[in-house]
C-alpha positions in Angstrom: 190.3 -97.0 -159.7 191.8 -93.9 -157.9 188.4 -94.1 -155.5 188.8 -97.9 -154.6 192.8 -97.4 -154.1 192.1 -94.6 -151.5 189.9 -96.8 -149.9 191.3 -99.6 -149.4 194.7 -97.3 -148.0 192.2 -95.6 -145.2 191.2 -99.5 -144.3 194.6 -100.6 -144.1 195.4 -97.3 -141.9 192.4 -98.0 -139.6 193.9 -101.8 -139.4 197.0 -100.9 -138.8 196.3 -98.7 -136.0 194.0 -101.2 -134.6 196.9 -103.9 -133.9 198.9 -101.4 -132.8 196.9 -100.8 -129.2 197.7 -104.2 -128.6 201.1 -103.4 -128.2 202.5 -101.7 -125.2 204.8 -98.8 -125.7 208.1 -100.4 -125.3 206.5 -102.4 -128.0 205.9 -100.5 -130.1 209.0 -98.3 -129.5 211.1 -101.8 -130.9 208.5 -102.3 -133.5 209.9 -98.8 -135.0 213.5 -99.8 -134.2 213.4 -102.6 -136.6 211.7 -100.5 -139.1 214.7 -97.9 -138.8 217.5 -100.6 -138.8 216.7 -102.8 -141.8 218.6 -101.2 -144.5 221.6 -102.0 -141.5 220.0 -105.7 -141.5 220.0 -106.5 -144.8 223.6 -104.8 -145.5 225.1 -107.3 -142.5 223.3 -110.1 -143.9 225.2 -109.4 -147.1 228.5 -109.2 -145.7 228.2 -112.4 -143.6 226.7 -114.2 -146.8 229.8 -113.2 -148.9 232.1 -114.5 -146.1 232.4 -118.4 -147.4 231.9 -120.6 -143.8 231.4 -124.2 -145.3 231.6 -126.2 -142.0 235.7 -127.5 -143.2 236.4 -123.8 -144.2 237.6 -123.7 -140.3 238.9 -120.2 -140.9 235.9 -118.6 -142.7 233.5 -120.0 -140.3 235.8 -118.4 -137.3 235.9 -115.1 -139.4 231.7 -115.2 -139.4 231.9 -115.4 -135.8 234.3 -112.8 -135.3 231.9 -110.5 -136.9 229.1 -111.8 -134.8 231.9 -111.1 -131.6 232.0 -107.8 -132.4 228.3 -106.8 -132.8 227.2 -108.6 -129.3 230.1 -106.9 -127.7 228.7 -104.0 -128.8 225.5 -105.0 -127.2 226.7 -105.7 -123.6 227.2 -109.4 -124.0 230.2 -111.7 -122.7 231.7 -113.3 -125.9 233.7 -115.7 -125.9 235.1 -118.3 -128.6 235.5 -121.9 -127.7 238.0 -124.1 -130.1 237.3 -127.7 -131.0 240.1 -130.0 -130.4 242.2 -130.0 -134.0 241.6 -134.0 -134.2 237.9 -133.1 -134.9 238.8 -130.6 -137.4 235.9 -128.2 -136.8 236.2 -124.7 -136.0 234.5 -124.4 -133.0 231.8 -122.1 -131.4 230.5 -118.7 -130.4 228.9 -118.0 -127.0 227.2 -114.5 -125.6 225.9 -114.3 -122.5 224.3 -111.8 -120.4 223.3 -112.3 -116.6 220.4 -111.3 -115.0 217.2 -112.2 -112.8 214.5 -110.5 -114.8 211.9 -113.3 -116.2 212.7 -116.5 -118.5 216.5 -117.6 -118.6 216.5 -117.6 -122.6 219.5 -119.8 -124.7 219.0 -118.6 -128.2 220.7 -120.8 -131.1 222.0 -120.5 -134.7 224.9 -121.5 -136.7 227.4 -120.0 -139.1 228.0 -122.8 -141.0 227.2 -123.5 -144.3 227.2 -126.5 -146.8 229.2 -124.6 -149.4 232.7 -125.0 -149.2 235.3 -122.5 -150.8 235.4 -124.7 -153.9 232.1 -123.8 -155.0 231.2 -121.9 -157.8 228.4 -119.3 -156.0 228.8 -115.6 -156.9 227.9 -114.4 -153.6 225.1 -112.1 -152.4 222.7 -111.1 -155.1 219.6 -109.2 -155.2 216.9 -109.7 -157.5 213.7 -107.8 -156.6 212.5 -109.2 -152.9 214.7 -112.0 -153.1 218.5 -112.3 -152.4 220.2 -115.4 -153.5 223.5 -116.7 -151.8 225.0 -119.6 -149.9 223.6 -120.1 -146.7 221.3 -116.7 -147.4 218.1 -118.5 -145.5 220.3 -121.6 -144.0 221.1 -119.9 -142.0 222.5 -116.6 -142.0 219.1 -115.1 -142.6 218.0 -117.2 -139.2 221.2 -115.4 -137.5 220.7 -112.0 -138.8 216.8 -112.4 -137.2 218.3 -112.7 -134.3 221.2 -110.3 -133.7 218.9 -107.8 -135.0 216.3 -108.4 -132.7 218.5 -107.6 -129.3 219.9 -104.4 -131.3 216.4 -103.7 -131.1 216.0 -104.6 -127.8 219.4 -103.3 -127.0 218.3 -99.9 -128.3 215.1 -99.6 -126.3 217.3 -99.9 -123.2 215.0 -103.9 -122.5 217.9 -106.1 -122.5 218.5 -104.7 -118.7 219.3 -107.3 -116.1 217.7 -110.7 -118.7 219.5 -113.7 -118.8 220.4 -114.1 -122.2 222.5 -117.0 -123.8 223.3 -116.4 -127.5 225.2 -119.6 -129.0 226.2 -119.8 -132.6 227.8 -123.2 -133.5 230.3 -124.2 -136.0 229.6 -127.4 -137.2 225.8 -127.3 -137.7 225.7 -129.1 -141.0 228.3 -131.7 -140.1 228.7 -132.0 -136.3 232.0 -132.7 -135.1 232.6 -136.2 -133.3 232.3 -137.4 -130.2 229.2 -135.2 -130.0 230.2 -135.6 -126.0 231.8 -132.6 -126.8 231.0 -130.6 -129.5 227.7 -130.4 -127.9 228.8 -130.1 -124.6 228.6 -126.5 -124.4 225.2 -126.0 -125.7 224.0 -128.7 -123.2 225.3 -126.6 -120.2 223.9 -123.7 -121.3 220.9 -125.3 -121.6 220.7 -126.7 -118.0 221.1 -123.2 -116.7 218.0 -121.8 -119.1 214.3 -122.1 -119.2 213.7 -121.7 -122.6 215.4 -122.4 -126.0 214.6 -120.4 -129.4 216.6 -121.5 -132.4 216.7 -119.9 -136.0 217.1 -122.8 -138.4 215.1 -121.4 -141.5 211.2 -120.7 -141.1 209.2 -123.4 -142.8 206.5 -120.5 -143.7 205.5 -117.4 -141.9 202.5 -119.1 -140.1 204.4 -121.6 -138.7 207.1 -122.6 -135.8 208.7 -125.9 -134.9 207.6 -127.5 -131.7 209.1 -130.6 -132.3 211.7 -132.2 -134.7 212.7 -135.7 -136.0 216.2 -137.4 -134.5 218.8 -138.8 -137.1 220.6 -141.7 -136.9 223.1 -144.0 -139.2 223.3 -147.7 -139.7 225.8 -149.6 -141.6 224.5 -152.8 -142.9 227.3 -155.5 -144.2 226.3 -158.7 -146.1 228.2 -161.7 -146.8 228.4 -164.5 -149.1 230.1 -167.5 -150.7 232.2 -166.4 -153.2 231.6 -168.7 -156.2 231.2 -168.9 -160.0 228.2 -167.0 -161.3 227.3 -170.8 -162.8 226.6 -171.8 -159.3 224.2 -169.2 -157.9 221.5 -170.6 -155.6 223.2 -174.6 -154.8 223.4 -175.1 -151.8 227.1 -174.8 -151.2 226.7 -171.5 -152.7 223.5 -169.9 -152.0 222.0 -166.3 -152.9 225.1 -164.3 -152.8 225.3 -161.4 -150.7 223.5 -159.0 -153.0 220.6 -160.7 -153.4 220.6 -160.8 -149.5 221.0 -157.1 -149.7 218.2 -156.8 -152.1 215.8 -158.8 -149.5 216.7 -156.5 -146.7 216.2 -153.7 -148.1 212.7 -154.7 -149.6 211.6 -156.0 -146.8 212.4 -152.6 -144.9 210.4 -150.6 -147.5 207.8 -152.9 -147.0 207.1 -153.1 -143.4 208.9 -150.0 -142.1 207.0 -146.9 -143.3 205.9 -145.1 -140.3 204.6 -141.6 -140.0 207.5 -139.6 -139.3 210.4 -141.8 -140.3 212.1 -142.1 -143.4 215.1 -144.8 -143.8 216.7 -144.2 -147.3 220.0 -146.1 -148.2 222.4 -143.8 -148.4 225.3 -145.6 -150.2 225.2 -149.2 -151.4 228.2 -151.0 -152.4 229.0 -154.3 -153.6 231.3 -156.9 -155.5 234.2 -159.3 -154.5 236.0 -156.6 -152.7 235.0 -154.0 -150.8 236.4 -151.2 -149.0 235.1 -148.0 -147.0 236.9 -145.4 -145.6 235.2 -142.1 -145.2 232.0 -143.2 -146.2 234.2 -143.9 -149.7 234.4 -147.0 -151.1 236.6 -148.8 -153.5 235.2 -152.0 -154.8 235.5 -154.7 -157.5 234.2 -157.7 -158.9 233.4 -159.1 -162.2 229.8 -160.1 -164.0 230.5 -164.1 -163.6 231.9 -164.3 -160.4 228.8 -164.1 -157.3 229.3 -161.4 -155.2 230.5 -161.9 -151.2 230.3 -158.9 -149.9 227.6 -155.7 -150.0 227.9 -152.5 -147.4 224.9 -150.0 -147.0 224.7 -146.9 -145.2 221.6 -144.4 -144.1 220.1 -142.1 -141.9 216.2 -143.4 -140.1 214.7 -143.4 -137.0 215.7 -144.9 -134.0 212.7 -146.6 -133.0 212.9 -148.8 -136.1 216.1 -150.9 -135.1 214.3 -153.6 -133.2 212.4 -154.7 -136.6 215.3 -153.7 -138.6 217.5 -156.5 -136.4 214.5 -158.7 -136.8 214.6 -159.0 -140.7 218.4 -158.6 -141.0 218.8 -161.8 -139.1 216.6 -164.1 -141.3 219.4 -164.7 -144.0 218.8 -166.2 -147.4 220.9 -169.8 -147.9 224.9 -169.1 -148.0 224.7 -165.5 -146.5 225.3 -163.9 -143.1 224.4 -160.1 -142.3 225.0 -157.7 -139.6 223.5 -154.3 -139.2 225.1 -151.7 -136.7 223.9 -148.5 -135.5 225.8 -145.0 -134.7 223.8 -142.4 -132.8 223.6 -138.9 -133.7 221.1 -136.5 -133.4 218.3 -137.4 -131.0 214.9 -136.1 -131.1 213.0 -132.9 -130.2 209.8 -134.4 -128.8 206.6 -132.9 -128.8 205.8 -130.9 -124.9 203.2 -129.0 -123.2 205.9 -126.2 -122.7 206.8 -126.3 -126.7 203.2 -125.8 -127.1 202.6 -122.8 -124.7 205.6 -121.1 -126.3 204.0 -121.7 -129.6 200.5 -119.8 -128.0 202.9 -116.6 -127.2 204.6 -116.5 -130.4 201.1 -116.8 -132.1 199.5 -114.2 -129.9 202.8 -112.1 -130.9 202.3 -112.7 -134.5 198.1 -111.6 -134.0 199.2 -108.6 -132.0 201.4 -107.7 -134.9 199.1 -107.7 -137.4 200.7 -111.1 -139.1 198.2 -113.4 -137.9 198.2 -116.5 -136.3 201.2 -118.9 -136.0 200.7 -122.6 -135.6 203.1 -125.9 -135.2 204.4 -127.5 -138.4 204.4 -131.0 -138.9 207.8 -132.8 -137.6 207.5 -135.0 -140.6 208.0 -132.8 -142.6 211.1 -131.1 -140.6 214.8 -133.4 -139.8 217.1 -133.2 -137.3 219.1 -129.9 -136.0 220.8 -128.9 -133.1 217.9 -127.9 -131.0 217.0 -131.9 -130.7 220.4 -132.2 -128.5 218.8 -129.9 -125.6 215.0 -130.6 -125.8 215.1 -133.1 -122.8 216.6 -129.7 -120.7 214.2 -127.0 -122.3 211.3 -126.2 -123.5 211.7 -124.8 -127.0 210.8 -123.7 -130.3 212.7 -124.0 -133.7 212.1 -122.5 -137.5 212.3 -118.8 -136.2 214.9 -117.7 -139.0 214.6 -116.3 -142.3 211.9 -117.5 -145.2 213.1 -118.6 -147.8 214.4 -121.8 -150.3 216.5 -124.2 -151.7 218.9 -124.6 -149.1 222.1 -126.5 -149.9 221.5 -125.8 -153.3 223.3 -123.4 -155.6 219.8 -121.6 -155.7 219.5 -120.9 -152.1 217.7 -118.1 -151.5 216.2 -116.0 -148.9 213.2 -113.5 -149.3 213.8 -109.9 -148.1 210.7 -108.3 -147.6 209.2 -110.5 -144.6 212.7 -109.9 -142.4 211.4 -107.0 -140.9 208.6 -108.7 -139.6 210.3 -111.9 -138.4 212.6 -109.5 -136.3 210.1 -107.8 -135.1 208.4 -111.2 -133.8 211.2 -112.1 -132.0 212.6 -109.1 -130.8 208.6 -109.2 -128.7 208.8 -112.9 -128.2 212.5 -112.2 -126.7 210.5 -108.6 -124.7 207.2 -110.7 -123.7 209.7 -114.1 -122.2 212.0 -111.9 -119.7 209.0 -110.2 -118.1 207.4 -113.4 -117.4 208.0 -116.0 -114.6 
């Protein structure tokens, strides 16, 4: 056993060095940064993680950025915070910038939001072997850590030098403020003045990136009927009743809407004599013999569904009217020939590393985020943060011992972009 360990040790070695003469020597000079700075990393990632930043916590999620402030000061950027108005109760953003003319204008994205609000029962940042549980550990404060520790790196190896770097960190990820006109305003004008986009949402596994993502959108759907006895259900001066209406929508999309790619599940159904919503709430009533008017459904699907959506909607069982109405929200990140070339340099990154090669992960499988609001602008690539799982669960977790290599990715995607033209 001793003879087969040494063995395999002196291969490793030999394979090892043999990635390593891919790699320039600024290369591999932040290759050994990272290495040196990850007791730092995982320390910060800790101290954000105990910070509670639920997306209505408006002062928690200010006090992650503040902490993000102070570390790219440190690191030569412009910082600056930029409020919400108070009617959209959301916290706002952080923005970084450097200028500079040398290779790809780069606008790199996170969030310090979380899903967990301060009323939650997590107990914070804890370690168990390779794995570190906590709320928003890989969603995405693992993602954000990735990348402020990648331009330390770069910082460090004196490479951040006349780039053009845009860092943004939004507030209001997991619940984007309204009108998106302008809590996305920002990251739209920062995009217009880049070439390239990188965001950190959580990787989907170490072999893969995102090159494209699917939109989001809501629909209300409201149903009405004759209210009546139960006794006379289905004469004609009555008809079906606005649940059974409901119920033949609703079939009828499961039936002849599945699409690769889209998903379209009801949300919220409500229905009885009297119905109210307020803050997709509702208050209803209605009794067992009395036929119900009035029914109100609410999802998220695809956009390029509402044509046949209308279409079945609009052919009403006897006695019932129905009306469906869509709100916009996150569009989509559509697949490019520039999405796919930055995917080929990430990949070649990842080989050159040692890590292997990286390829795109299916969109299906991946929903909407912020990068989808900017991909008309940019080419892009999304699911560079932190590995990890169940996110926006109490057993979120994020694993530790594949953060050094994720930095180390980006901090040489980051290197390879502003050298190129």
């Amino acid at each position: 056993m001793i003879r087969i360990t040494t063995i395999f040790t002196c291969l490793l070695l030999v394979t090892s060095s043999l990635f390593a003469q891919k790699l320039n020597k600024e290369e591999k000079k932040l290759v050994s940064i990272v290495d040196q700075n990850m007791t730092e990393a995982i320390d910060f990632l800790e101290k954000i993680v105990n910070i509670n930043s639920g997306t209505n916590n408006l002062e928690g999620v200010k006090e992650v950025g503040n902490v993000f402030k102070l570390e790219l000061d440190a690191l030569g950027f412009e910082t600056k915070w930029i409020d919400m108005p108070p009617e959209m109760k959301r916290a706002g953003h952080l923005f970084a910038e450097r200028e500079g003319n040398k290779g790809k204008r780069i606008l790199l994205m996170g969030h310090l939001d979380t899903v967990f609000e301060p009323t939650g029962n997590s107990q914070g940042f804890i370690i168990m072997d390779t794995i570190a549980y906590g709320p928003g550990a890989s969603d995405m404060k693992g993602g954000d850590m990735i990348l402020l520790f990648a331009l330390k790196a770069l910082h460090q190896a004196n490479l951040l030098k006349n780039t053009q770097l845009i860092v943004s960190y939004h507030g209001d990820e997991e619940m984007a403020g309204t009108p998106i006109s302008i809590s996305r305003k920002d990251i739209e004008l920062a995009a217009k003045r880049s070439d390239i986009a990188l965001s950190f949402e959580g990787a989907t596994g170490f072999g893969f990136a995102t090159v494209a993502r699917r939109g989001a959108s809501h629909w209300t759907l409201t149903v009405t009927g004759n209210q009546a006895h139960s006794s006379a259900i289905f004469r004609p001066e009555v008809g079906a009743g606005a649940i059974y209406e409901s119920a033949r929508i609703l079939h009828r999309f499961y039936d002849e809407l599945q699409e690769v790619n889209l998903t379209y599940s009801p949300g919220i159904i409500a229905g009885g004599t009297i119905v109210e919503e307020k803050d997709n709430e509702f208050i209803l009533s209605g009794k067992s013999n009395i036929v119900p008017n009035k029914t109100v459904i609410s999802e998220e699907q695809k956009e390029n569904t509402r044509a046949k959506m209308r279409e079945i909607v609009s052919e009403n069982l006897p006695g019932t009217t129905a009306e469906i109405v869509f709100e916009d929200s996150y569009p989509a990140m559509q697949l490019t020939e520039g999405n796919m070339n930055l995917l080929n340099t990430l990949s070649q990154i990842s080989i050159d590393l040692g890590q292997g090669e990286v390829k795109a992960w299916d969109p299906g499988k991946r929903g909407a985020g912020d990068i989808s609001f900017i991909a008309k602008y940019v080419d892009g690539l999304d699911g560079l943060g932190a590995m990890g799982n169940g996110a926006h669960s109490p057993e979120e977790y994020v694993y530790l011992n594949t953060l050094d290599e994720q930095i180390k990715r980006t901090a040489l995607l980051i290197y390879r972009l502003t050298r190129e033209r």
